[in-house]
Gaussian input, Z-matrix of N, CA and C with variables (Angstrom, degrees):
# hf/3-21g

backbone

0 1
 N
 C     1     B1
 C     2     B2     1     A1
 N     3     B3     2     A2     1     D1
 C     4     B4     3     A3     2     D2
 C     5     B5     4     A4     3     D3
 N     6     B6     5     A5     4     D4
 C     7     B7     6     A6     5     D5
 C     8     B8     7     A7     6     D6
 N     9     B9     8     A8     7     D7
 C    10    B10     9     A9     8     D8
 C    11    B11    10    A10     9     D9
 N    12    B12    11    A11    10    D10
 C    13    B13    12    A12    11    D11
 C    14    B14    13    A13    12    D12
 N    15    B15    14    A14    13    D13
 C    16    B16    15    A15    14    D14
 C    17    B17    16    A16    15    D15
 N    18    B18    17    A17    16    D16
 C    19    B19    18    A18    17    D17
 C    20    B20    19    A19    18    D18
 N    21    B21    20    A20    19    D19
 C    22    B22    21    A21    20    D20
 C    23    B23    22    A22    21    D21
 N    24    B24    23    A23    22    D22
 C    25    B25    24    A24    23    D23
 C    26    B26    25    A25    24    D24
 N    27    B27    26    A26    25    D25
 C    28    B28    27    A27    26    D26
 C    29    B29    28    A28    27    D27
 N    30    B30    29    A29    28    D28
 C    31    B31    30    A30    29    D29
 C    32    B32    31    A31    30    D30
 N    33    B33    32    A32    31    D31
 C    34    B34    33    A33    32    D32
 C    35    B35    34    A34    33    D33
 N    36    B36    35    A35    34    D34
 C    37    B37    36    A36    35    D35
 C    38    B38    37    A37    36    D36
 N    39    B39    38    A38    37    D37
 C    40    B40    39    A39    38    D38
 C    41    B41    40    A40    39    D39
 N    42    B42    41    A41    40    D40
 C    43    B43    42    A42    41    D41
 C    44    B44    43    A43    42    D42
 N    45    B45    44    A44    43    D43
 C    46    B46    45    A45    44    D44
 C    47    B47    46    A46    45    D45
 N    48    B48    47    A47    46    D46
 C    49    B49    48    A48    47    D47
 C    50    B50    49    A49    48    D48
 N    51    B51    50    A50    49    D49
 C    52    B52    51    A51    50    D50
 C    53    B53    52    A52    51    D51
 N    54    B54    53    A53    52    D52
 C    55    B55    54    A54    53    D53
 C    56    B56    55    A55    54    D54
 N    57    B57    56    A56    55    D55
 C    58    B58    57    A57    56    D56
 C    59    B59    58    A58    57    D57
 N    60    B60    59    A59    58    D58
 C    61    B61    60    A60    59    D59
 C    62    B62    61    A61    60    D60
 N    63    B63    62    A62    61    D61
 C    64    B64    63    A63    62    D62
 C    65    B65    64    A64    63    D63
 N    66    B66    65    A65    64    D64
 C    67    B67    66    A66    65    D65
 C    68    B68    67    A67    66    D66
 N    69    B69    68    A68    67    D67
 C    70    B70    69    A69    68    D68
 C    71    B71    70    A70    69    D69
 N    72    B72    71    A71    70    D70
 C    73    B73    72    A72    71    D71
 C    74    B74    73    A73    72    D72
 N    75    B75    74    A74    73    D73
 C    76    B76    75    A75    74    D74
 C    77    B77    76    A76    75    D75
 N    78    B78    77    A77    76    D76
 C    79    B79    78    A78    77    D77
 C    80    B80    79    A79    78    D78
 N    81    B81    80    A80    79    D79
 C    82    B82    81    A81    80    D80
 C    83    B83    82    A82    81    D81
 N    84    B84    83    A83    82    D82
 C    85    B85    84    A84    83    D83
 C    86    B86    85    A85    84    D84
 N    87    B87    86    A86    85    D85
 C    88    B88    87    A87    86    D86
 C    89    B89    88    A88    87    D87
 N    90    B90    89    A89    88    D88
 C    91    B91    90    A90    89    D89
 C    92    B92    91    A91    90    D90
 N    93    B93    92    A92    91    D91
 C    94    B94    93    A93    92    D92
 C    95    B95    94    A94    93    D93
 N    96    B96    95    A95    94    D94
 C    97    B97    96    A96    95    D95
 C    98    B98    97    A97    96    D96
 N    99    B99    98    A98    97    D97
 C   100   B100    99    A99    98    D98
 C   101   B101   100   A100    99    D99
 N   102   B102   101   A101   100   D100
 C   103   B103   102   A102   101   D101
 C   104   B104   103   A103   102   D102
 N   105   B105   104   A104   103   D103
 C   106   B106   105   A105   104   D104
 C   107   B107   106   A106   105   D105
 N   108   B108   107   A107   106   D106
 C   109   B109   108   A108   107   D107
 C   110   B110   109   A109   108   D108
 N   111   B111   110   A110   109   D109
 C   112   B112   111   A111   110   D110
 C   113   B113   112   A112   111   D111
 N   114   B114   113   A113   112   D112
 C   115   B115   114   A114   113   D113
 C   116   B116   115   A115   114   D114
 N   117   B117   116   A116   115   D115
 C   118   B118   117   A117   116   D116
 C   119   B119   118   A118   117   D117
 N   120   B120   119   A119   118   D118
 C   121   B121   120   A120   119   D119
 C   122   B122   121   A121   120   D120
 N   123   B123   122   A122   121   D121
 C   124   B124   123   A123   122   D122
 C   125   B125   124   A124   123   D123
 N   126   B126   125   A125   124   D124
 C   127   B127   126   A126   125   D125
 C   128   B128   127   A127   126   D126
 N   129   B129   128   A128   127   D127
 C   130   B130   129   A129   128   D128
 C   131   B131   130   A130   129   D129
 N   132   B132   131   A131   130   D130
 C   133   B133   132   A132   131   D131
 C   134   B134   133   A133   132   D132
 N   135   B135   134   A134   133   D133
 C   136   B136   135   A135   134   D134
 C   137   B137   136   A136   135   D135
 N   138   B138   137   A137   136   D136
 C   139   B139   138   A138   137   D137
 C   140   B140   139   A139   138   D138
 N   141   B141   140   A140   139   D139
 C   142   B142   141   A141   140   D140
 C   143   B143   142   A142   141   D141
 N   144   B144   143   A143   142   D142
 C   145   B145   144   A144   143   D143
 C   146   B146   145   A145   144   D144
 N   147   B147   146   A146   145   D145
 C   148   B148   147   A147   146   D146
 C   149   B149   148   A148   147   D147
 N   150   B150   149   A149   148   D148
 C   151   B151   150   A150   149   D149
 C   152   B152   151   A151   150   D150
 N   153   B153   152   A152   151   D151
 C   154   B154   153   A153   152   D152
 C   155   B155   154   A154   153   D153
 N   156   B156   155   A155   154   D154
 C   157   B157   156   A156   155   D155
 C   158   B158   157   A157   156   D156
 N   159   B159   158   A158   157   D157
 C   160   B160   159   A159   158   D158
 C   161   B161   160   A160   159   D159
 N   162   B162   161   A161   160   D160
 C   163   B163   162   A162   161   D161
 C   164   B164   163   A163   162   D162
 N   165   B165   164   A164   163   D163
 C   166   B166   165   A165   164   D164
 C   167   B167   166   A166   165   D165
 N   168   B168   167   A167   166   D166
 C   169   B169   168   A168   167   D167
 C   170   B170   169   A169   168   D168
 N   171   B171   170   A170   169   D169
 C   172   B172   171   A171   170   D170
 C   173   B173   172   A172   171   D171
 N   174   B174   173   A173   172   D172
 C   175   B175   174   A174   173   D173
 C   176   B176   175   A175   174   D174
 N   177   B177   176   A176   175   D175
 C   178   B178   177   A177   176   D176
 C   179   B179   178   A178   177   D177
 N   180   B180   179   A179   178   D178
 C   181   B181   180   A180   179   D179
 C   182   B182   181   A181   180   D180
 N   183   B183   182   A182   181   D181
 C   184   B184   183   A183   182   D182
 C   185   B185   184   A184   183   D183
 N   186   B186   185   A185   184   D184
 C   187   B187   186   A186   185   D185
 C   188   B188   187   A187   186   D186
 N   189   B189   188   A188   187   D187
 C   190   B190   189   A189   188   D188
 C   191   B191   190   A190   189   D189
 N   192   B192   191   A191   190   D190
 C   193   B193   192   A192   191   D191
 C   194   B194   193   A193   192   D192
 N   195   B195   194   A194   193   D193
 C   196   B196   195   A195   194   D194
 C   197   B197   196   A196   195   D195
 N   198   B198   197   A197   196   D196
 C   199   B199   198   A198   197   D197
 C   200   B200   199   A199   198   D198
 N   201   B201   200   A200   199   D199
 C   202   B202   201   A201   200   D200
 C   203   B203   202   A202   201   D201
 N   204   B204   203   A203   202   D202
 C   205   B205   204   A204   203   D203
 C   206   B206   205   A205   204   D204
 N   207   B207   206   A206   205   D205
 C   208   B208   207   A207   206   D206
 C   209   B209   208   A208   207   D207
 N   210   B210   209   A209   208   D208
 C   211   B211   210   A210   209   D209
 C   212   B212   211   A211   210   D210
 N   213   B213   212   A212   211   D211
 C   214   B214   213   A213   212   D212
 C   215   B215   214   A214   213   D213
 N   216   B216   215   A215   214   D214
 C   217   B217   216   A216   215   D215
 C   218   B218   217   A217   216   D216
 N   219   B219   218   A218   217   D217
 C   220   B220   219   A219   218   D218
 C   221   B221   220   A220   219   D219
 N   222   B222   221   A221   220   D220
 C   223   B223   222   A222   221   D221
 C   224   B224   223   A223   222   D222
 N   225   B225   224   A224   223   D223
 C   226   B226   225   A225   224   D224
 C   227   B227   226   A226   225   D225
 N   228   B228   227   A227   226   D226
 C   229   B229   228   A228   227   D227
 C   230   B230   229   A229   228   D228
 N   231   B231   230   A230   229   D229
 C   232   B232   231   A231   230   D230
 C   233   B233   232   A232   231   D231
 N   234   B234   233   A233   232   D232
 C   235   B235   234   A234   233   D233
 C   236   B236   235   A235   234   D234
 N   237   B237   236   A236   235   D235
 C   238   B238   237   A237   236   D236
 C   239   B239   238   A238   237   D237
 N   240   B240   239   A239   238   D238
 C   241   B241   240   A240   239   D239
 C   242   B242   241   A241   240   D240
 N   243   B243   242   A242   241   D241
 C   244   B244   243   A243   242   D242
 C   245   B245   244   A244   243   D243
 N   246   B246   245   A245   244   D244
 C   247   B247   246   A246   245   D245
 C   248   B248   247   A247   246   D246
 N   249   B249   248   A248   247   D247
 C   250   B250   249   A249   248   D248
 C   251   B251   250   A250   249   D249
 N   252   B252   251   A251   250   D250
 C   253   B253   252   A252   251   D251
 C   254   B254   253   A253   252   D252
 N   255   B255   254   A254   253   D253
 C   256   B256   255   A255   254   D254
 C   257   B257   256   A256   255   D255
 N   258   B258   257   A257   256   D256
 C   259   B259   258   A258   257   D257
 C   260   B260   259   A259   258   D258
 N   261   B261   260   A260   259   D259
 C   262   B262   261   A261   260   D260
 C   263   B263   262   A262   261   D261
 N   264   B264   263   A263   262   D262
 C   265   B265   264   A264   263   D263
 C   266   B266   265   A265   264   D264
 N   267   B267   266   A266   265   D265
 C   268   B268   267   A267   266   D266
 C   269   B269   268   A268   267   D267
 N   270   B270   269   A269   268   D268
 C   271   B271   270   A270   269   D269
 C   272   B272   271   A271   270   D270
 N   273   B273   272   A272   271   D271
 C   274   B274   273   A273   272   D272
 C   275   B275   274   A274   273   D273
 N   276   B276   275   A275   274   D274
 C   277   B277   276   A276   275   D275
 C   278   B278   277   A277   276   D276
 N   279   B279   278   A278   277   D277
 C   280   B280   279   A279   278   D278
 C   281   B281   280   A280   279   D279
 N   282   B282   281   A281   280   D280
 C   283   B283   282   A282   281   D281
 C   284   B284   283   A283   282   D282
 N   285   B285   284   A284   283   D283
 C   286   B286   285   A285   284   D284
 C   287   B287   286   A286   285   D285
 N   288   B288   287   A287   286   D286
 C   289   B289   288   A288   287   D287
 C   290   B290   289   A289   288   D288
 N   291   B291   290   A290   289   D289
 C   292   B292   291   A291   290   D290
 C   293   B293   292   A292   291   D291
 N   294   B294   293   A293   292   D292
 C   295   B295   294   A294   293   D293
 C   296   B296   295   A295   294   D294
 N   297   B297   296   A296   295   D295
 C   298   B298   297   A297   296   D296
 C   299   B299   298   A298   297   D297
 N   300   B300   299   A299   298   D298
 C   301   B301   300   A300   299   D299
 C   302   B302   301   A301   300   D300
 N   303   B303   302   A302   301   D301
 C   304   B304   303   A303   302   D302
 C   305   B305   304   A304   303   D303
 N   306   B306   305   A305   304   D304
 C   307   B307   306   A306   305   D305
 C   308   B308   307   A307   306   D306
 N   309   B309   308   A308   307   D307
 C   310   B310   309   A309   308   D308
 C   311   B311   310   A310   309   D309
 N   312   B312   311   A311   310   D310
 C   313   B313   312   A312   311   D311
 C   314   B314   313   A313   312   D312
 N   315   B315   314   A314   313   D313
 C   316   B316   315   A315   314   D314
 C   317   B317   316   A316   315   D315
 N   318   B318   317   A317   316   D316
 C   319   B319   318   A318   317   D317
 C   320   B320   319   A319   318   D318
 N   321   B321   320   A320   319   D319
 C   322   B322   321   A321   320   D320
 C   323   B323   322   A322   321   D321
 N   324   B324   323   A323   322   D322
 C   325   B325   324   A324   323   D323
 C   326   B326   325   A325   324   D324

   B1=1.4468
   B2=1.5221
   B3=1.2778
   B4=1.9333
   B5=1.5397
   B6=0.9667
   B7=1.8820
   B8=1.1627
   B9=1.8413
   B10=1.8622
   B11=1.5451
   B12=1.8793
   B13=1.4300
   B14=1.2118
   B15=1.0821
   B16=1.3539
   B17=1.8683
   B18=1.2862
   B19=1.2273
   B20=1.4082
   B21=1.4853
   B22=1.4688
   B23=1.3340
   B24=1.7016
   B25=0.8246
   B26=1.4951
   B27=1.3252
   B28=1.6863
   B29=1.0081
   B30=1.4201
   B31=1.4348
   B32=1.2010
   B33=1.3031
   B34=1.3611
   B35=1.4218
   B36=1.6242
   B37=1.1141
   B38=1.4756
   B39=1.3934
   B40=1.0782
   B41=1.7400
   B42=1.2247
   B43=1.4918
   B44=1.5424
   B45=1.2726
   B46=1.3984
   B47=1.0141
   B48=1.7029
   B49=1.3333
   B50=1.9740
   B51=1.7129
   B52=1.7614
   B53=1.8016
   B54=0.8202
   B55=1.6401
   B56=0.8727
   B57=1.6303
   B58=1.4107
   B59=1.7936
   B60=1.1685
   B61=1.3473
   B62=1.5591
   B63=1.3319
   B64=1.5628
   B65=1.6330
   B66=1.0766
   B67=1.8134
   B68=1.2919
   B69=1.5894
   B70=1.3500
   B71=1.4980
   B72=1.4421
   B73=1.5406
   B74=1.9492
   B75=1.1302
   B76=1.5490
   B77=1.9180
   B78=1.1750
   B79=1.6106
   B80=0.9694
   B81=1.7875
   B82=1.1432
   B83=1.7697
   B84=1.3388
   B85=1.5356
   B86=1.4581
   B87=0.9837
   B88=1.8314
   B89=1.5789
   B90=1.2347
   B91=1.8951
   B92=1.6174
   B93=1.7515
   B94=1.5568
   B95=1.1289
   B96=1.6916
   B97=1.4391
   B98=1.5759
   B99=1.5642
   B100=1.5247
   B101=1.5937
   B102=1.5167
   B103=1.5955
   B104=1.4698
   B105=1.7339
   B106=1.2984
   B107=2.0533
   B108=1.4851
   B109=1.4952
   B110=1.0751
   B111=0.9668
   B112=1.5632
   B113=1.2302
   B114=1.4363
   B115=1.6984
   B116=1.7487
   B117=1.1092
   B118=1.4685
   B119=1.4803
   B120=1.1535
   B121=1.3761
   B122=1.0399
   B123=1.5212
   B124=1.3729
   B125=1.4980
   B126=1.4692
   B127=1.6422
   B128=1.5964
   B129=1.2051
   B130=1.3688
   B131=1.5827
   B132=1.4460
   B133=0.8357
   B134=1.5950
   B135=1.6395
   B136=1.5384
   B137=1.4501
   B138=1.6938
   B139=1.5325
   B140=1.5009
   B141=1.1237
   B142=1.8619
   B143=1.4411
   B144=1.5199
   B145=1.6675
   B146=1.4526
   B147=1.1490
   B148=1.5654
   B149=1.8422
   B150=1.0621
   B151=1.5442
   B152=1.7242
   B153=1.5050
   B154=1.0889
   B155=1.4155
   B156=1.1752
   B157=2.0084
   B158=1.2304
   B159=1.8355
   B160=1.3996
   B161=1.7753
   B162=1.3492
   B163=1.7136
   B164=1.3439
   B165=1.4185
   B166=1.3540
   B167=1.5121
   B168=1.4964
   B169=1.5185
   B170=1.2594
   B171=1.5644
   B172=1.2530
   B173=2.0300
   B174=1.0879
   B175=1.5334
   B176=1.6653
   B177=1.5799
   B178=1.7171
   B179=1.5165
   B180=1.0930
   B181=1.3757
   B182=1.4578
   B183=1.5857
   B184=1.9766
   B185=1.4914
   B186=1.3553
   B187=1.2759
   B188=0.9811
   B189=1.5784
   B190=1.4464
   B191=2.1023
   B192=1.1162
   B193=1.7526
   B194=2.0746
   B195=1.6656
   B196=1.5998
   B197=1.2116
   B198=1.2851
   B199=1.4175
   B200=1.2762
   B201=1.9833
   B202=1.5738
   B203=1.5753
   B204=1.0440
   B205=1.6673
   B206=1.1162
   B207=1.5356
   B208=1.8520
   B209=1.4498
   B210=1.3124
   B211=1.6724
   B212=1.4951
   B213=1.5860
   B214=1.3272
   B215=1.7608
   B216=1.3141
   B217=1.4930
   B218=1.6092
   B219=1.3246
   B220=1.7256
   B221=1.2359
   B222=1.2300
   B223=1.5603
   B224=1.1812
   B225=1.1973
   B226=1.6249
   B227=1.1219
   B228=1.1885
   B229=1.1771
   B230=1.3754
   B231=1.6066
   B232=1.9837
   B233=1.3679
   B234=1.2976
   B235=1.5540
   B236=1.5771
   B237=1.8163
   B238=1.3792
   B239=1.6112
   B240=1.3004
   B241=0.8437
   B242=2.1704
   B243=1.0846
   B244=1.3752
   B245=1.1069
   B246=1.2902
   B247=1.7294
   B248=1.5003
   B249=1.1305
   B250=1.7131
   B251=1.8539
   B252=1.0828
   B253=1.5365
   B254=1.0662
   B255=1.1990
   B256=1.7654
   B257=1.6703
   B258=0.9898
   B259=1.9026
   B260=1.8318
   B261=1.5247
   B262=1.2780
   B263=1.6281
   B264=1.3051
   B265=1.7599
   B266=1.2047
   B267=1.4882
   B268=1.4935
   B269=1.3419
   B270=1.7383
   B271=1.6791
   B272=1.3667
   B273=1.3605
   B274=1.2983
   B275=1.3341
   B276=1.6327
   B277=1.3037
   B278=1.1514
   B279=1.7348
   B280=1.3064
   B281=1.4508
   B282=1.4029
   B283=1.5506
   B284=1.6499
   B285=1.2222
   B286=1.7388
   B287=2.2395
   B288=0.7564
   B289=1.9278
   B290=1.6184
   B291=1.0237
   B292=1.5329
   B293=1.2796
   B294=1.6113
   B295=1.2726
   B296=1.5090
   B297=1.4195
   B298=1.7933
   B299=1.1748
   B300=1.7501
   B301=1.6622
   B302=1.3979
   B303=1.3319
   B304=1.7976
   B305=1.6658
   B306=1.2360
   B307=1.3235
   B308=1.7825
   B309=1.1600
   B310=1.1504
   B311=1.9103
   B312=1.2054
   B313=1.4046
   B314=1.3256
   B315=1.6297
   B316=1.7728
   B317=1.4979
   B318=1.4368
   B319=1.8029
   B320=1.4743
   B321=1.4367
   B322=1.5603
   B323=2.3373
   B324=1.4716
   B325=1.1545
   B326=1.1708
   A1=108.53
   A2=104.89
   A3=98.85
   A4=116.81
   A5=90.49
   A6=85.58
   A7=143.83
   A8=105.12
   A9=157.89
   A10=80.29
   A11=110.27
   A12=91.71
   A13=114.26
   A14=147.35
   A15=152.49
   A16=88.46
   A17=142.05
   A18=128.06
   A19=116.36
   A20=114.29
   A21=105.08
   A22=113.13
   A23=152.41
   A24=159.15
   A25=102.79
   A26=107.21
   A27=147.37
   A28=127.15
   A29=127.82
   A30=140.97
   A31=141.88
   A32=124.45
   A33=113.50
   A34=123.56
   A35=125.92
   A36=122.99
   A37=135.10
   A38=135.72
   A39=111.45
   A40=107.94
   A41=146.13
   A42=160.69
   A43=106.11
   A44=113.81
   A45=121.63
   A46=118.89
   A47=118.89
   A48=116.86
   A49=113.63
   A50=88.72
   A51=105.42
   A52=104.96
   A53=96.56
   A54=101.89
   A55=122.36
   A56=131.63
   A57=141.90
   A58=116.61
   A59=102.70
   A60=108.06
   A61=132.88
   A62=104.12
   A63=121.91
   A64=115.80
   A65=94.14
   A66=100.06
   A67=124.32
   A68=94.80
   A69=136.03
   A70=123.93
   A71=83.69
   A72=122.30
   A73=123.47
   A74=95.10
   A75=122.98
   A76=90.57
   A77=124.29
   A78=109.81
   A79=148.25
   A80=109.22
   A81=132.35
   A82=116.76
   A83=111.69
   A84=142.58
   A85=89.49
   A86=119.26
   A87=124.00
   A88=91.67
   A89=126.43
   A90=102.76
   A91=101.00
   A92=115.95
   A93=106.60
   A94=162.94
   A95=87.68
   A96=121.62
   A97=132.66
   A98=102.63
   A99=116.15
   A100=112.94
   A101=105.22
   A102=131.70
   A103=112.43
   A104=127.09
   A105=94.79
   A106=86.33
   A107=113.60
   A108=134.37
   A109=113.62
   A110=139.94
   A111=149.62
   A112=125.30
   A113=123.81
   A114=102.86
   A115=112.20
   A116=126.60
   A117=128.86
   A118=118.16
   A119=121.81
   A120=119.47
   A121=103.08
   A122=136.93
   A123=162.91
   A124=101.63
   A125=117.36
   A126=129.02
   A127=95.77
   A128=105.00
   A129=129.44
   A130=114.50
   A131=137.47
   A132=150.15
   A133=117.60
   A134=115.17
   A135=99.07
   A136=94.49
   A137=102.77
   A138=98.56
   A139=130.51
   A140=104.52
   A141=95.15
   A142=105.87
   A143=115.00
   A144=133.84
   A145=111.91
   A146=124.08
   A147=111.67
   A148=97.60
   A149=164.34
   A150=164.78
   A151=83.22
   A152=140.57
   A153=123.85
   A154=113.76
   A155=111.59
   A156=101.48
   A157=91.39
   A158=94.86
   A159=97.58
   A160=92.48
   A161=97.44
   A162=107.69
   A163=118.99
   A164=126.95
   A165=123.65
   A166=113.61
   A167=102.79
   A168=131.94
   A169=114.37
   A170=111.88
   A171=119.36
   A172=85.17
   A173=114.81
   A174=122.49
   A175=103.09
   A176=102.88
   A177=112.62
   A178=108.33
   A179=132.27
   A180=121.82
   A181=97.99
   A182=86.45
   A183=112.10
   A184=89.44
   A185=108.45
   A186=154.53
   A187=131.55
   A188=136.63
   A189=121.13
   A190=78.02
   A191=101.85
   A192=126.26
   A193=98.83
   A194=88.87
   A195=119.27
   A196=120.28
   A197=120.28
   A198=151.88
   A199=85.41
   A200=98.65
   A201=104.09
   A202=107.84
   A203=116.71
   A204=119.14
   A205=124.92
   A206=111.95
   A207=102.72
   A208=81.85
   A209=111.09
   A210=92.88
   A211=127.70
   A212=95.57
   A213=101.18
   A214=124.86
   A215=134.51
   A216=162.41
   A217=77.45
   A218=111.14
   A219=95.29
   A220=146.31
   A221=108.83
   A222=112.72
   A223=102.30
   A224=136.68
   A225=129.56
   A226=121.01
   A227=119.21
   A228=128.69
   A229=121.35
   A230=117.76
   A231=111.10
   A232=133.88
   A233=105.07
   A234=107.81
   A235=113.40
   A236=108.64
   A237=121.17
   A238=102.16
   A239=133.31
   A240=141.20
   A241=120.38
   A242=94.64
   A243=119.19
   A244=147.74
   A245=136.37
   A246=130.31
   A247=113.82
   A248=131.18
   A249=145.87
   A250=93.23
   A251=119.76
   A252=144.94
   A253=110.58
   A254=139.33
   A255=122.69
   A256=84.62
   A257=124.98
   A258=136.15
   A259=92.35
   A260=96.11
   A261=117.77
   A262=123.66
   A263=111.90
   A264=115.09
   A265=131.87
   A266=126.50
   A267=149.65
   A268=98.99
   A269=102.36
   A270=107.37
   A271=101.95
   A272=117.28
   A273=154.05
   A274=133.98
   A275=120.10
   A276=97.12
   A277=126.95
   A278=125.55
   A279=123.50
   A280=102.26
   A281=111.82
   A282=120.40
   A283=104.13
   A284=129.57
   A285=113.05
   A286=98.21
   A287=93.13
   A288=79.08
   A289=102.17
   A290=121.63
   A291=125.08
   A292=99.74
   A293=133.22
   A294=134.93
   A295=92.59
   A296=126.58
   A297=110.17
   A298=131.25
   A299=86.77
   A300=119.80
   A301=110.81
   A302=106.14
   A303=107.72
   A304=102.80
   A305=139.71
   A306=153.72
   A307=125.82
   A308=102.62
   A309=112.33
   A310=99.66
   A311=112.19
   A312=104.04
   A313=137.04
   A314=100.78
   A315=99.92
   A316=111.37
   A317=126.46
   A318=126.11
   A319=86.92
   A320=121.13
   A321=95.06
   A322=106.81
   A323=97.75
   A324=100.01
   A325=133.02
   D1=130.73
   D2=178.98
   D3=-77.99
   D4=159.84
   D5=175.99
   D6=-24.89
   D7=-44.61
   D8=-160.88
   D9=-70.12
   D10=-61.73
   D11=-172.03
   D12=-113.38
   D13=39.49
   D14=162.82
   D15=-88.16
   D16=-42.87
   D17=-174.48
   D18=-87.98
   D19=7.38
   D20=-158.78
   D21=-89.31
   D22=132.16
   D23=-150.32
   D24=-122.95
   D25=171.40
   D26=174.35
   D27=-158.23
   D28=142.13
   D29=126.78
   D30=-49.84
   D31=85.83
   D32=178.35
   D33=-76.78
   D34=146.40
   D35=170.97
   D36=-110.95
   D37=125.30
   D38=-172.78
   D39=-139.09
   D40=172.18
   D41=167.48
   D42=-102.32
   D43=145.93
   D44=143.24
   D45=-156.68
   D46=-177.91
   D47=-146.68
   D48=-71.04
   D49=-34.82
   D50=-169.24
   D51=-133.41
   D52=169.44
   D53=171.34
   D54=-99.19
   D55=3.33
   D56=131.46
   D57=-41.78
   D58=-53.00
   D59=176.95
   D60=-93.74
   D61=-6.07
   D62=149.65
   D63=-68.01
   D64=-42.34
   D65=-178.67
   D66=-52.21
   D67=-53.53
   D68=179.69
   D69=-39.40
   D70=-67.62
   D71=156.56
   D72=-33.78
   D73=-62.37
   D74=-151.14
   D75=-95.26
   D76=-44.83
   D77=152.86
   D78=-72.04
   D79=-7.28
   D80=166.71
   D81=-62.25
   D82=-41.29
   D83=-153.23
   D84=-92.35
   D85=-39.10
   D86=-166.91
   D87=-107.51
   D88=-26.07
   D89=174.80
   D90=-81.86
   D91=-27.07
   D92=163.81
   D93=-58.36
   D94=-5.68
   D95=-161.35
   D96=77.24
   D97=0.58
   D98=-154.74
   D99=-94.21
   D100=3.86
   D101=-169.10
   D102=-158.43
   D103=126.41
   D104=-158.41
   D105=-104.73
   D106=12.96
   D107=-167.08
   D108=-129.40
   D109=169.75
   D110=135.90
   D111=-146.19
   D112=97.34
   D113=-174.36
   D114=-91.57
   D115=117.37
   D116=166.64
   D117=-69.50
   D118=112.88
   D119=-165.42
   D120=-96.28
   D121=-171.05
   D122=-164.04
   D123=-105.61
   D124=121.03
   D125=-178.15
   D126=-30.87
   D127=147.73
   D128=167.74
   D129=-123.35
   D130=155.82
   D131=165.01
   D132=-80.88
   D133=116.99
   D134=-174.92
   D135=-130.95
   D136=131.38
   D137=142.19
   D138=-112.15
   D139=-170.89
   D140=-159.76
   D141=163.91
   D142=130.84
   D143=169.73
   D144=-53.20
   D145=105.40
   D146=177.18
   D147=-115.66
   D148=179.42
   D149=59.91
   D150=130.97
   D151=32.46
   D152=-167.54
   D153=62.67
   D154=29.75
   D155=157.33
   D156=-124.67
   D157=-171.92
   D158=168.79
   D159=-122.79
   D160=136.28
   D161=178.95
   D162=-92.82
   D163=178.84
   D164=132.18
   D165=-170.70
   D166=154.51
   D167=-158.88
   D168=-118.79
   D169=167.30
   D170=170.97
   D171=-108.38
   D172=135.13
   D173=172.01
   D174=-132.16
   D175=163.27
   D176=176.29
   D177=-121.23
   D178=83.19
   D179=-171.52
   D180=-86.92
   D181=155.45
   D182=-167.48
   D183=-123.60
   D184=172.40
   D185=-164.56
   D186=-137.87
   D187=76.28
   D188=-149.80
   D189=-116.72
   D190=141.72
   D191=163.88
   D192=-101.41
   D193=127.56
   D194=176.40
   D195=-122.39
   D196=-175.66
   D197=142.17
   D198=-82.83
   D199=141.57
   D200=161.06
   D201=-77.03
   D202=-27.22
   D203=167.10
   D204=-47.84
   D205=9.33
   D206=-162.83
   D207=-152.56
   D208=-7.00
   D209=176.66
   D210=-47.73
   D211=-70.19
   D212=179.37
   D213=-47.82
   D214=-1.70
   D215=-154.48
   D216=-114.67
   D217=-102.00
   D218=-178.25
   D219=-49.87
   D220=-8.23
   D221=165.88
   D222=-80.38
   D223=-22.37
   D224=175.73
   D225=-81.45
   D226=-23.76
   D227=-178.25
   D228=-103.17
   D229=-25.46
   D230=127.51
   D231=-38.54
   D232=-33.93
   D233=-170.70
   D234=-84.38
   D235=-25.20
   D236=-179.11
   D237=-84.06
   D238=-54.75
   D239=122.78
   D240=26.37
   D241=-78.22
   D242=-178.95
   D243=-51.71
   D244=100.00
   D245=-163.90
   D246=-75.40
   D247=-6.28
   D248=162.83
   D249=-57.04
   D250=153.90
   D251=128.31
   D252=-58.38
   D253=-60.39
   D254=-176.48
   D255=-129.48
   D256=125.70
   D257=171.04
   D258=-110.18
   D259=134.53
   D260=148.54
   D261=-50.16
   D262=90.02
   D263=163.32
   D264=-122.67
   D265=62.04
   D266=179.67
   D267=-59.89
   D268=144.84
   D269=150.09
   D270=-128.21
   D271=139.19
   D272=155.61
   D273=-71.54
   D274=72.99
   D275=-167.69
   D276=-74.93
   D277=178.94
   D278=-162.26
   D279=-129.32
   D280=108.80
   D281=-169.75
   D282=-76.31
   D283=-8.33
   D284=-167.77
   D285=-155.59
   D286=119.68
   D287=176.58
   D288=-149.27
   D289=165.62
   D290=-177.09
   D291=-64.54
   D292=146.34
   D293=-177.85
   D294=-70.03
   D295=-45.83
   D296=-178.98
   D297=-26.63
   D298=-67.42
   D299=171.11
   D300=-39.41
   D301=-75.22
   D302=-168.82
   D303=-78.81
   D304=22.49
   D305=109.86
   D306=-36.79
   D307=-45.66
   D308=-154.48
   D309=-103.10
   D310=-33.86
   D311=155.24
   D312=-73.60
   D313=-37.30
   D314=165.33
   D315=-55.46
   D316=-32.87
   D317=-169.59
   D318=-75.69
   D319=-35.09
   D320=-153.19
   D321=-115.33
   D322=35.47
   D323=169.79
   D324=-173.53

């Protein structure tokens, strides 16, 4: 792996049902090493097509900061993880970050 990507980072994104299980979730990923962050945000309002309706929820989406090398490892392990049937687990890459910062997640994930 070259340097370029041995440092390269992401954001992963994900929803869940409670903030019990965001928590849950999101310290799990960071006691695994597989996130060196997690931010738990403040309930959000979601709507969204599920079984041919249209639904809607109160959801908590998180924020976990990676290695893009480990993404795909934590998205699997959100999804195993997960009380959803299909859970939202995107990565986002991050084109520009403080060398500290994206320092400080490669050491810590």
């Amino acid at each position: 792996m070259s340097e370029a990507a041995a440092g390269a980072i992401v954001t992963l994104y994900s929803t869940f049902g409670s903030e019990e299980e965001a928590r849950r979730v999101a310290r799990q990923l960071v006691e695994e090493r597989l996130a060196a962050c997690a931010n738990v945000l403040a309930p959000c309002h979601s709507v969204y097509r599920w079984q041919s309706e249209v639904e809607e929820a109160q959801e908590v989406p998180v924020l976990f900061k990676t290695r893009a090398d480990r993404a795909a490892a934590a998205i699997a392990r959100i999804g195993a993880l997960h009380s959803y049937d299909v859970p939202a687990a995107v990565a986002w890459p991050i084109a520009d970050a403080l060398d500290s910062y994206r320092q400080w997640i490669v050491d810590e994930s």
